[in-house]
C-alpha positions, 0 to 999 in steps of 0.5 A, spaced: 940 941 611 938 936 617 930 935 616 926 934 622 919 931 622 915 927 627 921 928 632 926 925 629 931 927 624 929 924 617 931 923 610 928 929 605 926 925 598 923 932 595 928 936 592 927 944 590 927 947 582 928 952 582 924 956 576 927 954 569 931 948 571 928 942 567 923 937 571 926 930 572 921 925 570 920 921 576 921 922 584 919 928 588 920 935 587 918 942 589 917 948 585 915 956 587 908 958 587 908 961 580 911 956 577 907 951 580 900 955 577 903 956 570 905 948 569 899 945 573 896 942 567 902 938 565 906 937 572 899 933 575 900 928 567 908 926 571 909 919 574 912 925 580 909 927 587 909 935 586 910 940 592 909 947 592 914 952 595 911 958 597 914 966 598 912 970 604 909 974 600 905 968 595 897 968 596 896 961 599 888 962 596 891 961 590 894 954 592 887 952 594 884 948 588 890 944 588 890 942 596 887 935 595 893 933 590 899 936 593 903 932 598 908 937 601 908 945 601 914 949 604 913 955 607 920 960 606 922 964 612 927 969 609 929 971 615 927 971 622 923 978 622 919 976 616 912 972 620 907 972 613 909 965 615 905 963 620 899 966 617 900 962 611 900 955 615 894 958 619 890 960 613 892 952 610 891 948 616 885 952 620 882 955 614 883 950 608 884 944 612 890 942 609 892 935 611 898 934 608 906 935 610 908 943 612 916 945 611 919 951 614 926 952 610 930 957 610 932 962 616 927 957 621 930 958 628 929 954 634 926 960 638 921 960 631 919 953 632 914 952 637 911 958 634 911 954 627 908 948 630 903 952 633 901 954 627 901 947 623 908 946 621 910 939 622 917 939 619 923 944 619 929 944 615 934 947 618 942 947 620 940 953 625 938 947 630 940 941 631 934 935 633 935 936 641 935 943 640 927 941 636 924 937 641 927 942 646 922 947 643 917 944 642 915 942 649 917 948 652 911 951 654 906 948 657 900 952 657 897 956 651 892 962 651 891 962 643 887 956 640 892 954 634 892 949 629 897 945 633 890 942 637 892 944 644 887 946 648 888 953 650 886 955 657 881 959 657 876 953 654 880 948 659 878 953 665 870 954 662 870 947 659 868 951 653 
């Protein structure tokens, strides 16, 4: 699947493992929340870089402690219906300051992307939308009227210089 981040298709170092597969000894991986917190100890004694993938219906308070140390979370979208994503993304961005890469995988549309930016998604990964189809999206509002995790002033404040 194409990953795109900072507005330009880029190569995916990471590679999802999926519970009970072996760990390699070295490079980047990602693993399910579940797994994550049972292998915590042993996963930060590892020469790797450690991702956190989570579920719709993962608790992200439960990540918390492990923020600092944690380079990428991907947050599964398992289908276009399903918004628990967005809240996850808000409550790590706004809530808990993450500061590091969020990935949207699995059902991520283009017509979903704007909306995930705004909550603090930076990177899909995607065969629903090529990069045009992206950048497209993500500029095709100008104006918002919520405040998000995006950093776009809405424009309430910009009308009351609040």
């Amino acid at each position: 699947m194409p990953l795109i981040k900072h507005g330009a298709e880029s190569d995916d170092p990471w590679d999802y493992v999926e519970d009970g597969a072996e760990l390699s000894d070295g490079g980047y991986f990602t693993v399910r929340l579940s797994r994550f917190l049972a292998e915590a100890p042993t996963l930060s004694d590892r020469n790797t870089r450690v991702g956190v993938r989570l579920a719709s219906d993962d608790d992200v308070e439960e990540l918390v402690p492990y923020l600092q140390d944690i380079q990428l979370i991907e947050i599964d979208f398992p289908k276009y219906t399903d918004g628990r994503g967005y809240s996850q993304a808000q409550l790590l961005r706004r809530r808990h300051g993450y500061k590091g890469e969020l990935r949207a995988v699995g059902h991520v549309l283009r017509d979903q992307i704007f909306y995930m930016n705004r909550s603090g998604i930076d990177a899909y990964d995607t065969v629903r939308a090529d990069l045009p189809s992206v950048l497209e999206a993500l500029k095709e509002y100008s104006e918002v009227y919520q405040p998000g995790a995006g950093g776009q002033v809405p424009v309430f404040r910009k009308r009351h210089g609040s």
